[in-house]
KEKE-3310 file (N, C-alpha, C; in steps of 0.2 Angstrom, whole numbers, plus 5000, padded with zeros to 4 digits):
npx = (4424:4438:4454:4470:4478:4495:4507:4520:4528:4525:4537:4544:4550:4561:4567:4581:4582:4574:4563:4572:4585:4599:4601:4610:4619:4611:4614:4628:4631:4626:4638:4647:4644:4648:4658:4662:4657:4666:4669:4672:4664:4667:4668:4664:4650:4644:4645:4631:4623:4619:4613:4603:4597:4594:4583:4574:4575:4566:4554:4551:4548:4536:4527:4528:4526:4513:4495:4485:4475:4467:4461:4452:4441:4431:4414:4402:4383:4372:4369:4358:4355:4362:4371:4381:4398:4411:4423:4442:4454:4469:4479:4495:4509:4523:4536:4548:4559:4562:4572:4581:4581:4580:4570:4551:4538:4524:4507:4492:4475:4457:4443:4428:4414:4401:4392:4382:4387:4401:4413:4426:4434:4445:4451:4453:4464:4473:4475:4483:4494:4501:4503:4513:4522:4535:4548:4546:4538:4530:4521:4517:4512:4501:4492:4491:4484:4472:4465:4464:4455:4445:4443:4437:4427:4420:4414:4406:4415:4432:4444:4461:4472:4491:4501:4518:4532:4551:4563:4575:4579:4578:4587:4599:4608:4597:4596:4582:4573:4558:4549:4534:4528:4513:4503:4488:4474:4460:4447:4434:4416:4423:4432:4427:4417:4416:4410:4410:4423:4427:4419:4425:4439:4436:4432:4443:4454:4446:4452:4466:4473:4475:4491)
npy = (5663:5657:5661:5649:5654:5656:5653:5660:5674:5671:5663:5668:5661:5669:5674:5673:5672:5661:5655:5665:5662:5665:5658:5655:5651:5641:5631:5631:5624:5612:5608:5609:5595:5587:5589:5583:5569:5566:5569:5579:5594:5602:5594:5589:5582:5585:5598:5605:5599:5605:5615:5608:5601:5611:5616:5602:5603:5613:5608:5597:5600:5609:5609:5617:5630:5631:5632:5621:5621:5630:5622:5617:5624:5629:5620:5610:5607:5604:5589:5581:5575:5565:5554:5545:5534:5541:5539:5540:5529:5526:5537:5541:5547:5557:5560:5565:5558:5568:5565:5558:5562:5555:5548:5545:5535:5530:5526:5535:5533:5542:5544:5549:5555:5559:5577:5585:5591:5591:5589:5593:5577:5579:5590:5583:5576:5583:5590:5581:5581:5592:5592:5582:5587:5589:5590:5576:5566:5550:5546:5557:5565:5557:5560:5575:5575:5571:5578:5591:5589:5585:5600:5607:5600:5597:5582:5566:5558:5554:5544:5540:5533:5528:5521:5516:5517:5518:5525:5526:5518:5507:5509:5512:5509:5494:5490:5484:5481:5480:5482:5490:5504:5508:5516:5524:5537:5538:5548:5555:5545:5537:5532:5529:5519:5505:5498:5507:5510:5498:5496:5506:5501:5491:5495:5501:5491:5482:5489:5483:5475:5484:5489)
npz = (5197:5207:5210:5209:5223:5228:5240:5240:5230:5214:5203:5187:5173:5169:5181:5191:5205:5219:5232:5239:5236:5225:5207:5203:5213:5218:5208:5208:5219:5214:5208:5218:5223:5214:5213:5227:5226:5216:5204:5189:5190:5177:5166:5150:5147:5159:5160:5157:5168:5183:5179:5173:5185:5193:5185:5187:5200:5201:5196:5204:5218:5215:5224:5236:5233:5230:5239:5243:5250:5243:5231:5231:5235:5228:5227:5224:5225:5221:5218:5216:5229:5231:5243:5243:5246:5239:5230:5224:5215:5214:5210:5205:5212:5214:5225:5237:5249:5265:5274:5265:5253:5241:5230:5234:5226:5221:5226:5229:5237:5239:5250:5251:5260:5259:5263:5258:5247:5235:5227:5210:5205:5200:5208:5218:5216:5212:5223:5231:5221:5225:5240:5238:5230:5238:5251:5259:5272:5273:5281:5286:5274:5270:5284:5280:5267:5270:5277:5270:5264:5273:5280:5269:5263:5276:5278:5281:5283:5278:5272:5267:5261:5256:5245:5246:5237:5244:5238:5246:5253:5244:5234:5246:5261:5267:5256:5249:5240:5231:5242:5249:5257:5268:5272:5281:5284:5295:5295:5303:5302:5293:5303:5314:5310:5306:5297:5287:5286:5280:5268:5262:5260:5253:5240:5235:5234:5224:5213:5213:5203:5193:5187)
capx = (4429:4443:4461:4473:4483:4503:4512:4525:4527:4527:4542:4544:4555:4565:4567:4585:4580:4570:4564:4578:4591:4598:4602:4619:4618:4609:4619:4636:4629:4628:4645:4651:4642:4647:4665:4661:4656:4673:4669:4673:4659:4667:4669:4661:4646:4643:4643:4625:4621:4618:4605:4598:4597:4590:4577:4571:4570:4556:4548:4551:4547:4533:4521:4528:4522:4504:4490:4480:4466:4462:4460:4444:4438:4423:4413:4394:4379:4368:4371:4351:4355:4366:4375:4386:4404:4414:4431:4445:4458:4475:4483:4500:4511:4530:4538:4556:4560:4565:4577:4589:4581:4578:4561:4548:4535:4517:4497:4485:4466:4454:4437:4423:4405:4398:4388:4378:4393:4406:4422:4427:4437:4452:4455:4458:4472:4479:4479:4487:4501:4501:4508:4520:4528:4537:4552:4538:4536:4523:4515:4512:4509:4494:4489:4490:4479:4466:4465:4465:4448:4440:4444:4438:4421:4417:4410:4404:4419:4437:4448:4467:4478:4495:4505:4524:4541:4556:4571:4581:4577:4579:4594:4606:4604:4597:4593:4580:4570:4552:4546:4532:4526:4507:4500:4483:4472:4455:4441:4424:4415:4427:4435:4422:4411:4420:4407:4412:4429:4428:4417:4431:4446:4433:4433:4453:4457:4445:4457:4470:4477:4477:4495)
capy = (5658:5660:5659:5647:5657:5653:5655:5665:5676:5668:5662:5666:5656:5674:5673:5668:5670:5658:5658:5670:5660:5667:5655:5653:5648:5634:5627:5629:5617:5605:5608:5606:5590:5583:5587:5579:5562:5562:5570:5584:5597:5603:5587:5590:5577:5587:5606:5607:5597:5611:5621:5602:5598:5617:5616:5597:5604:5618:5603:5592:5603:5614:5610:5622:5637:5628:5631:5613:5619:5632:5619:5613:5629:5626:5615:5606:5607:5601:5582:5577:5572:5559:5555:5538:5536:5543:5536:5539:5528:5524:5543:5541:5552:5555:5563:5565:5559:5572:5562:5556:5566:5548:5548:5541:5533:5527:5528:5536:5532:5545:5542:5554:5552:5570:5580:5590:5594:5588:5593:5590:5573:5582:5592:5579:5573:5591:5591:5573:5584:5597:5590:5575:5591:5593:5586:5574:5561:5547:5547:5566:5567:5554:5565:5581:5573:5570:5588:5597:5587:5587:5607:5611:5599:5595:5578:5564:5555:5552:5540:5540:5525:5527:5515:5522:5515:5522:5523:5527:5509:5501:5511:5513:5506:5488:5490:5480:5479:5475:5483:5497:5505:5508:5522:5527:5541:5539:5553:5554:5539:5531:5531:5526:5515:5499:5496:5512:5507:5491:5499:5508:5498:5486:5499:5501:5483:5481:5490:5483:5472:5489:5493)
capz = (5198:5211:5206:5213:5226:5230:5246:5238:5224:5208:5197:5181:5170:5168:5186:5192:5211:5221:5237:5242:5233:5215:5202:5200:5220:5217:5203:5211:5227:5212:5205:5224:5226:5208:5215:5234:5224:5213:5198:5187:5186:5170:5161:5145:5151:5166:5160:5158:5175:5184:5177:5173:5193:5196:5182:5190:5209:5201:5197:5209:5224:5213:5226:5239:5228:5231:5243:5242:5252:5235:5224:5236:5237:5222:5228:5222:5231:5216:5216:5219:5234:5234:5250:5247:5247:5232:5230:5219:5216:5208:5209:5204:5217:5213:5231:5241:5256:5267:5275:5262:5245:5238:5229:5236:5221:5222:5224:5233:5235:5244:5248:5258:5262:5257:5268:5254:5246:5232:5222:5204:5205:5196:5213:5222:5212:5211:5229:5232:5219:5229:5246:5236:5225:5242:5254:5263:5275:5273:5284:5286:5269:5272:5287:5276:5263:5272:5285:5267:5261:5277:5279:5264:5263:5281:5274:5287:5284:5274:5272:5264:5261:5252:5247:5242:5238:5246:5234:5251:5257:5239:5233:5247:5268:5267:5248:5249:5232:5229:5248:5249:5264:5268:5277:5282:5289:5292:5298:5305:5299:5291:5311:5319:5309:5304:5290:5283:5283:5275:5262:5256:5258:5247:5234:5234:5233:5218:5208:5215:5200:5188:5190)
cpx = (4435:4450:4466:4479:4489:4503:4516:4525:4529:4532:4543:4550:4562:4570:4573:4585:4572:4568:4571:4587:4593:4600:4606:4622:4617:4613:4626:4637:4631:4634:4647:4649:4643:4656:4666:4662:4661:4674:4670:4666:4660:4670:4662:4650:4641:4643:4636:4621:4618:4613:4600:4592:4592:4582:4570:4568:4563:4551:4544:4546:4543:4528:4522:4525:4513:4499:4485:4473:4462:4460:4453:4441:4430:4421:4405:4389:4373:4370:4364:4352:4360:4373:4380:4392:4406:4422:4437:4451:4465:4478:4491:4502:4521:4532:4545:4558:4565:4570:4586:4589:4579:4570:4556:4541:4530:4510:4496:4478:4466:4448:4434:4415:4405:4394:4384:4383:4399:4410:4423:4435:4444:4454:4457:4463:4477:4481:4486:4492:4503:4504:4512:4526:4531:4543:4545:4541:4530:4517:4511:4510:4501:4489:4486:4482:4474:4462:4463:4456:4443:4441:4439:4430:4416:4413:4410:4410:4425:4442:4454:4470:4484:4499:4513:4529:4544:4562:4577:4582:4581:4588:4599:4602:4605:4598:4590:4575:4563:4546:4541:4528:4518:4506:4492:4480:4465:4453:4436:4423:4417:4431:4433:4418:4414:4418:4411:4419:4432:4425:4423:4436:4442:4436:4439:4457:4453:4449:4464:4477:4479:4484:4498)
cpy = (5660:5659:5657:5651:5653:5655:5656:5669:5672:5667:5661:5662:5663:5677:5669:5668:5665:5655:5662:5668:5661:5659:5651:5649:5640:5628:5626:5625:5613:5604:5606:5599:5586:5581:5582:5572:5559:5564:5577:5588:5601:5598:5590:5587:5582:5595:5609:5602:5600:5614:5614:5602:5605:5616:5609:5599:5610:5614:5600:5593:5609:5616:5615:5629:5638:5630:5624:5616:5625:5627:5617:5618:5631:5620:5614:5605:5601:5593:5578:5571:5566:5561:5548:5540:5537:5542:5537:5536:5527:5531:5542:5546:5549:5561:5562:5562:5565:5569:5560:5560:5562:5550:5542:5540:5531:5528:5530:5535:5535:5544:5548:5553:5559:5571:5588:5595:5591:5593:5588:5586:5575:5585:5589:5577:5578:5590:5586:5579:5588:5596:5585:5579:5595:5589:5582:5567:5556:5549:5554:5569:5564:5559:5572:5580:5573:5575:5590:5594:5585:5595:5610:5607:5597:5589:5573:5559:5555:5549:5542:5535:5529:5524:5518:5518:5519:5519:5522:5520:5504:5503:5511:5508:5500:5487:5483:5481:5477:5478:5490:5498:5506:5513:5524:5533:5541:5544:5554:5546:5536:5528:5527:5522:5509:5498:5500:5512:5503:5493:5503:5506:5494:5489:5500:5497:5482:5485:5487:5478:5476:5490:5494)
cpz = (5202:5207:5208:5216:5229:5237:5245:5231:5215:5205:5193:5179:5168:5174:5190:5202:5213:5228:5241:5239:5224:5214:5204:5208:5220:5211:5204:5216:5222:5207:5212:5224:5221:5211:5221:5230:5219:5207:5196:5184:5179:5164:5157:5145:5155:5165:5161:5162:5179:5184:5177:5180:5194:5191:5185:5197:5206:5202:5201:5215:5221:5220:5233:5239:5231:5236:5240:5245:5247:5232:5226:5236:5232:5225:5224:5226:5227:5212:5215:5223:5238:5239:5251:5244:5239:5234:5225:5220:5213:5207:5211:5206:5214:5220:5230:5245:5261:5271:5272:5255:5240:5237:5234:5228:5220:5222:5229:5232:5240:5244:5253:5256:5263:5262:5264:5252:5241:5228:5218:5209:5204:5203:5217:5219:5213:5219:5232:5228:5223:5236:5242:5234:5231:5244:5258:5268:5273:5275:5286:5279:5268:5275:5283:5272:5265:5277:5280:5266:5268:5278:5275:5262:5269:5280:5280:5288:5279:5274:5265:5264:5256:5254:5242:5245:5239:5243:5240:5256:5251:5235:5238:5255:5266:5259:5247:5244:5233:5237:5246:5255:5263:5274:5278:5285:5288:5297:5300:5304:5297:5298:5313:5317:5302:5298:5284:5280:5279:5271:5258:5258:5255:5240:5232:5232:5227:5211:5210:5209:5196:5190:5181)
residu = (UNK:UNK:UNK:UNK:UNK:UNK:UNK:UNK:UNK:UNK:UNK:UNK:UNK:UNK:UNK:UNK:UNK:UNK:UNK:UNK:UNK:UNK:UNK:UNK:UNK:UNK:UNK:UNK:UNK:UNK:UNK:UNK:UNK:UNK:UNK:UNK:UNK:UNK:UNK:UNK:UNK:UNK:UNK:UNK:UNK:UNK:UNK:UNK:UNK:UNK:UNK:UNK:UNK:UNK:UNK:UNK:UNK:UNK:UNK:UNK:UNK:UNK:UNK:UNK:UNK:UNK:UNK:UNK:UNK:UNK:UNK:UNK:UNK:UNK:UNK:UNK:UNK:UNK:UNK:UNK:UNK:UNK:UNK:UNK:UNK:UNK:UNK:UNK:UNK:UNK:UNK:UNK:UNK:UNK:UNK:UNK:UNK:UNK:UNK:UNK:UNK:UNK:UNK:UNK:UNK:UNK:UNK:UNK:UNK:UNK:UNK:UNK:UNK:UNK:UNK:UNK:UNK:UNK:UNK:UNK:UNK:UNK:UNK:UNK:UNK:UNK:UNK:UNK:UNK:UNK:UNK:UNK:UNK:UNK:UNK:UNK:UNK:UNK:UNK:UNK:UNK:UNK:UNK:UNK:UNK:UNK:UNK:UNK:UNK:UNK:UNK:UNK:UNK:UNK:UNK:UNK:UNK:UNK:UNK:UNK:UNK:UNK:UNK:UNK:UNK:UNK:UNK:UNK:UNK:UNK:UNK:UNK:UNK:UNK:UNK:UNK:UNK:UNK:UNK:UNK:UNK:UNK:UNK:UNK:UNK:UNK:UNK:UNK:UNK:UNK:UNK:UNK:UNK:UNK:UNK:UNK:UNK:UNK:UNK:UNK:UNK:UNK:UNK:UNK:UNK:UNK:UNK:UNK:UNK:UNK:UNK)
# end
C-alpha cells in the first residue's frame, strides 16, 4: 500500500517553522493586524490570539502539505464489469478566498463513468479536501477537481459542480446574504454527450433537499 506523499517536509506539532517562516513570525503578523484594526494585542482577551490564529491557519491551509493525485493512486479493477456512472454527492467543503481571506463554504458533487477502473469513494472526498485546505478560487478549484480524477483514472467521463458561499460577498462589499455561486467542470462524456450530462446533474438534484 503506498503512503500519502507531501510536497514539503512534514510539520510536527514541535515544529515552530513552517514553510520557511518560524513561529513567532507568524504570530506577531497577527499582533500587527489585531493592532491595525484598533485593538490591544495584549489585552487579557487577546493574549492567546496569536498562537490561536497560527494553530487555525495549519488547519485551514492543511491542504498545501497534500498531493491530491496520491490519494487516487489505488485504484479497482475488480468491479464485474460494471461501467455506469458513480456519483458522489453532498461533500461539505470549508475554503478561503484568495482574494479577501473570507471563507468560502459549500458542496461538491463528483461523478465519472469508469473505464475498468474505480477508487474508494472516501478519496474522493479527501481530494475535494485536499484542494479547498487552500487559498482558492472557485472556479479553479472546480477545474483542479476534476484534472485530479481524470489524471488518476482516465475514465470516459467526469463531471464536477460546486456550489459555495463567499463570506467576502456576504460579510463586507455588497453584503449580500443568502447568495451562492455555482461552478462547473465537465470532461469527456459528460462534455460531449448531453445525455450524459443530464444523467448526472439528475443525480445531484435528487439530493438536493438534504441540506
Amino acid at each position: 500500500m503506498s503512503t500519502l506523499r507531501s510536497r514539503g517536509p512534514p510539520v510536527s506539532k514541535h515544529d515552530d517553522t513552517r514553510n520557511g517562516v518560524p513561529r513567532d513570525q507568524a504570530e506577531e503578523a497577527v499582533r500587527t493586524l489585531l493592532r491595525w484594526a484598533g485593538e490591544d494585542p495584549a489585552r487579557e482577551g487577546l493574549l492567546d490570539t496569536p498562537k490561536r490564529v497560527a494553530n487555525a491557519y495549519g488547519e485551514w491551509f492543511s491542504g498545501y502539505a497534500l498531493d491530491p493525485d496520491e490519494y487516487l493512486a489505488r485504484t479497482f479493477e475488480e468491479v464485474a464489469g460494471y461501467d455506469e456512472m458513480i456519483v458522489l454527492r453532498d461533500i461539505e467543503f470549508e475554503s478561503h478566498c484568495e482574494h479577501h481571506m473570507a471563507p468560502i463554504i459549500g458542496r461538491v458533487h463528483v461523478g465519472y463513468l469508469p473505464k475498468g477502473k474505480v477508487v474508494g469513494i472516501s478519496k474522493l472526498a479527501r481530494v475535494v479536501e485536499a484542494y479547498s485546505k487552500r487559498f482558492q478560487v472557485q472556479e479553479k478549484m472546480t477545474a483542479q477537481i476534476a484534472g485530479c480524477i481524470q489524471r488518476a483514472l482516465a475514465p470516459h467521463g467526469v463531471g464536477v459542480v460546486v456550489d459555495g458561499a463567499h463570506e467576502c460577498m456576504t460579510t463586507r462589499g455588497v453584503h449580500k446574504r443568502g447568495v451562492s455561486m455555482i461552478t462547473s467542470t465537465m470532461l469527456g462524456s459528460f462534455r460531449e454527450d448531453a445525455r450524459t450530462r443530464a444523467e448526472f446533474l439528475r443525480f445531484i438534484e435528487a439530493g438536493g433537499g438534504r441540506r
